[in-house]
C-alpha positions in Angstrom: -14.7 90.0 -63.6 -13.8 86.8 -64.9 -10.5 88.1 -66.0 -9.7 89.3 -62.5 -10.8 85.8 -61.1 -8.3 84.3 -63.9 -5.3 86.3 -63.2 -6.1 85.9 -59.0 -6.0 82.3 -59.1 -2.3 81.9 -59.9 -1.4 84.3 -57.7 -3.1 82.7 -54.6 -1.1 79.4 -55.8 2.0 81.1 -56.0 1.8 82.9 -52.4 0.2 79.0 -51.2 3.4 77.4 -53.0 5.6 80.7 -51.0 4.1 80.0 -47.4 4.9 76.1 -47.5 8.4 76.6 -48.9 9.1 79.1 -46.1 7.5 76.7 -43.6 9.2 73.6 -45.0 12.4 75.9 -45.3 12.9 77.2 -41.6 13.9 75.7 -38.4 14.5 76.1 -34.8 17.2 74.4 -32.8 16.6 74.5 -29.0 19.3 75.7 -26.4 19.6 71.6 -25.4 20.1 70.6 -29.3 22.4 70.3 -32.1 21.0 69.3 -35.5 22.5 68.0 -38.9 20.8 68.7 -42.4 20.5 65.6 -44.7 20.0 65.8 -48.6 18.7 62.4 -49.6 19.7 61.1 -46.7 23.4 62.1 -47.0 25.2 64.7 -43.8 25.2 67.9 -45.9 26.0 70.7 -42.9 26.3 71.0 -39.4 26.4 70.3 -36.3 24.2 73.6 -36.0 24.1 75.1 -32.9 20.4 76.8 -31.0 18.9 79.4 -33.2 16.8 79.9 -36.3 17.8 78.0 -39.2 17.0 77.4 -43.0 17.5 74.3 -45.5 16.0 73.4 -48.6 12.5 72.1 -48.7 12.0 69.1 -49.8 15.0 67.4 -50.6 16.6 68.3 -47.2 15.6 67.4 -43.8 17.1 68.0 -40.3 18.1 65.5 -37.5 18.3 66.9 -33.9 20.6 65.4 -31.2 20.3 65.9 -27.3 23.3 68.0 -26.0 22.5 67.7 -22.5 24.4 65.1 -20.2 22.9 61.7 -20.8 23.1 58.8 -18.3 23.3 55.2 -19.0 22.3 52.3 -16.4 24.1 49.3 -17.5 22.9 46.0 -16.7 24.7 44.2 -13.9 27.1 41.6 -15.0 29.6 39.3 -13.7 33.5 40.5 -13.6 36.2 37.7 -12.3 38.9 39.8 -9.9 42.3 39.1 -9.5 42.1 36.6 -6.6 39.9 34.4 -8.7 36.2 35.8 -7.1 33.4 36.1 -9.0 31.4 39.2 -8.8 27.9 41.2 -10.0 29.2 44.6 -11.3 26.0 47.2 -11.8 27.4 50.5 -13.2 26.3 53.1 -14.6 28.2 55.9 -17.4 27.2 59.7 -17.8 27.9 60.9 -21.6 27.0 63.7 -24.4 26.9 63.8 -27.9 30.4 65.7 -28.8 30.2 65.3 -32.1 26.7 64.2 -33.4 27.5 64.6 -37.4 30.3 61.7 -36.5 27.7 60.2 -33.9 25.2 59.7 -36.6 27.6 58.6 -39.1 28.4 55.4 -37.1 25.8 54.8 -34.4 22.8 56.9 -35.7 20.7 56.7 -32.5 20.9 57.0 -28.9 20.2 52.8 -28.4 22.8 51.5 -30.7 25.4 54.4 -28.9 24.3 52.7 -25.4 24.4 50.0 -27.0 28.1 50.8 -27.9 28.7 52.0 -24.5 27.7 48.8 -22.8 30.3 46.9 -25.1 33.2 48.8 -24.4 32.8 50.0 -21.0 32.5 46.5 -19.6 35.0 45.5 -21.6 37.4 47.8 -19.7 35.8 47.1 -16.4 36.7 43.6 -16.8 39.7 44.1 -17.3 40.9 47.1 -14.9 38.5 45.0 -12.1 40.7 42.0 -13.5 44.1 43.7 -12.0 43.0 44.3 -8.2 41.4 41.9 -5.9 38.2 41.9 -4.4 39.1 43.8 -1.5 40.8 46.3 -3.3 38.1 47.0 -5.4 35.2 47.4 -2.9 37.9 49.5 -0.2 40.0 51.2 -0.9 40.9 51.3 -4.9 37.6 51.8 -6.1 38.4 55.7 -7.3 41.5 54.7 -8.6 40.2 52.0 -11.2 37.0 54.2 -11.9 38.9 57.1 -13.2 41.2 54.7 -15.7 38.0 53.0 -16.7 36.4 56.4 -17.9 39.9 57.6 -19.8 40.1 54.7 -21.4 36.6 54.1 -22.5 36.3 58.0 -23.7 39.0 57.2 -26.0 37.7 54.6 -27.5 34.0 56.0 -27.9 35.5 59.2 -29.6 35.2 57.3 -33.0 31.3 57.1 -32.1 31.4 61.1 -31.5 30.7 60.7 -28.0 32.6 61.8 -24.8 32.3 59.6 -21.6 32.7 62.0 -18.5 32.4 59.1 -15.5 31.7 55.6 -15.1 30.8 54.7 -11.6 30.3 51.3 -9.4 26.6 51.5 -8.5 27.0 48.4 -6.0 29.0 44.9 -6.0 27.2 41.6 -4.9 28.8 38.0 -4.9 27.0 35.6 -7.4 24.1 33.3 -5.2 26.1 30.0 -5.2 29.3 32.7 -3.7 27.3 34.2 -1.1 25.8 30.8 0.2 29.2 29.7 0.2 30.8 32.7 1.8 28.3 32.1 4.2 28.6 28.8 5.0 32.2 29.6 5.4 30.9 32.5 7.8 28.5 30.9 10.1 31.1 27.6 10.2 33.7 30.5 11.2 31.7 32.0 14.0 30.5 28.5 15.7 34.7 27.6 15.5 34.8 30.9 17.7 31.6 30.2 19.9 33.0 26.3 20.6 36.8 27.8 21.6 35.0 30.7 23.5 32.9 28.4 25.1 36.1 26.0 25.8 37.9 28.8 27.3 34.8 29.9 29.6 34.7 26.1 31.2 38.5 25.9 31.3 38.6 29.9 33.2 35.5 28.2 35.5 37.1 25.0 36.0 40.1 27.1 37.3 37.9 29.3 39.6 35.8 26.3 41.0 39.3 24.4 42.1 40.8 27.4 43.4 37.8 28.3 45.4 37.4 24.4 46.7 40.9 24.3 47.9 40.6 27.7 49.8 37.2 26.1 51.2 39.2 23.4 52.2 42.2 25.3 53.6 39.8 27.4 55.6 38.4 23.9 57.0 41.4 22.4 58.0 42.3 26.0 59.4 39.3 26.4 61.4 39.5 22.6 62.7 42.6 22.7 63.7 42.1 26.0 66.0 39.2 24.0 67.1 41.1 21.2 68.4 43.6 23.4 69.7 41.1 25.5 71.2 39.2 22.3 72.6 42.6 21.0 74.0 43.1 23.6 76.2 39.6 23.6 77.2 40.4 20.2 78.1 43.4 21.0 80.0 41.6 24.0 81.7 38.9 21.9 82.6 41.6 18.8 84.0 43.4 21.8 85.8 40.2 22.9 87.2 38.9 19.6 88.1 42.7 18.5 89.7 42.4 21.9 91.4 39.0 20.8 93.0 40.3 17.5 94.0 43.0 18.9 95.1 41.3 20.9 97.5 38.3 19.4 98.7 37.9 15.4 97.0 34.0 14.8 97.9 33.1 18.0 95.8 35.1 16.3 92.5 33.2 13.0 93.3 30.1 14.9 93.7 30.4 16.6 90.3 31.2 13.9 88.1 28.9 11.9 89.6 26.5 14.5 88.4 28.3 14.3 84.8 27.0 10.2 85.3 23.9 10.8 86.2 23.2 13.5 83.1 24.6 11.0 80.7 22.7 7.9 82.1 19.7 9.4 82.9 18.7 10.5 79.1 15.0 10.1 77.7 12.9 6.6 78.5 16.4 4.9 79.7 15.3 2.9 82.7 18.5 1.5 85.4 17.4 -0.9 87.8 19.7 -0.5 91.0 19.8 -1.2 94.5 19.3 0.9 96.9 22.8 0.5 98.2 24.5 0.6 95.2 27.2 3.3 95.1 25.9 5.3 92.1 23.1 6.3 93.8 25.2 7.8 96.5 24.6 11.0 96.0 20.1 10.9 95.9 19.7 9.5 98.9 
């Protein structure tokens, strides 16, 4: 019995010492990886693609990389344009991993790679933003100098293993001290319009009011001078008339403009002291 425990013992070691090797030995690599085998800390194989692997236990170990599109939000920075403006750039970059055993040789990890990619693609944005002016860039460029920026930044990052597929222009802002400026500039534009507006508007009303005083004063003189004309030959109707009357019967013209007198003198509280034989009271006796 004790032989049988004896001869047992190494065995279960054995199959023990079997089961880890296998476990350290085997490996999966996802659908969204790639992996690289290191022996002491050296690149021995790969990139290996998704599927069941095998290495040697102990002395190698395996290093997975993301093969899926990766996006990078750079921080916004300032880019001086062609006509001399100063502007906040935020962009961002979508890459991948094309090569990760070349990746890992020279950046290792995915923050030093961003770290790369921050470094070179504003250094290309500065200078493509540095060729076009400020309208150009947020108009009608903007493709244009997006598309050179992501050639020539991919062919610089292929040394790091990586592929850039775009670089884009988030948004554009003008630095604070620009934009209070621009809009000083802005609102002193817009009261320079309001004042010539509002100089225009009194000059336009200043035309209307004389025109409409000098018809108001045409159609015065107009209507006063058919006044007086129509007065004058009421005045000449009325002489005609009244040299008609005298004509025919003289007592009747005395009569009536001694009624004319009497209407004129005899007005309100006016008080005429006569005597009775005085001629202007002729006719009220």
């Amino acid at each position: 019995m004790s032989m049988l425990k004896k001869s047992s013992a190494p065995l279960a070691i054995l199959i023990i010492v079997l089961v880890l090797g296998i476990a350290q030995s085997a490996y999966i690599v996802k659908q969204t990886e790639k992996a690289i085998v290191l022996q002491l800390g050296k690149p021995k194989s790969g990139p290996l693609g998704p599927g069941l692997h095998f290495k040697l236990p102990f002395i190698q170990n395996v290093i997975y990389f993301d093969s899926r599109l990766l996006e990078y939000d750079a921080r916004p920075a300032e880019i001086l344009t062609k006509d001399k403006k100063n502007m906040v750039v935020d962009n961002y970059s979508k890459w991948r991993i094309a090569d990760p055993l070349q990746f890992y040789r020279t950046v290792r990890s995915i923050p030093r790679a961003q770290a790369r990619l921050d470094d070179i693609i504003y250094a290309e944005l500065r200078v493509a933003l540095g060729r076009y002016t400020l309208i150009e860039i947020i108009s009608s460029d903007r493709t244009a100098i997006m598309e050179e920026v992501t050639s020539t930044s991919n062919n610089l990052l292929k040394a790091y293993g990586i592929e850039v597929l775009d670089v884009r222009i988030k948004r554009t802002d003008l630095p604070p001290e620009n934009a209070r400026a621009i809009y000083g500039r802005m609102r002193a534009e817009r009261e320079r319009m309001a004042r010539q507006y509002r100089s225009q508007g009194n000059e336009a009303a200043a035309r209307i009011t004389a025109a409409a005083d000098k018809e108001k004063a045409i159609t015065i003189a107009d209507a006063n001078l058919k006044a007086e004309i129509m007065r004058g030959e009421g005045d000449a109707m009325a002489t005609r008339i009244y040299a008609d009357s005298f004509g025919r019967d003289p007592r009747f013209y005395e009569f009536a403009k001694s009624l004319e007198a009497y209407e004129k003198g005899f007005k309100g509280d006016t008080r005429i002291i006569l005597s009775q034989d005085n001629p202007f009271l002729k006719f009220m006796k």
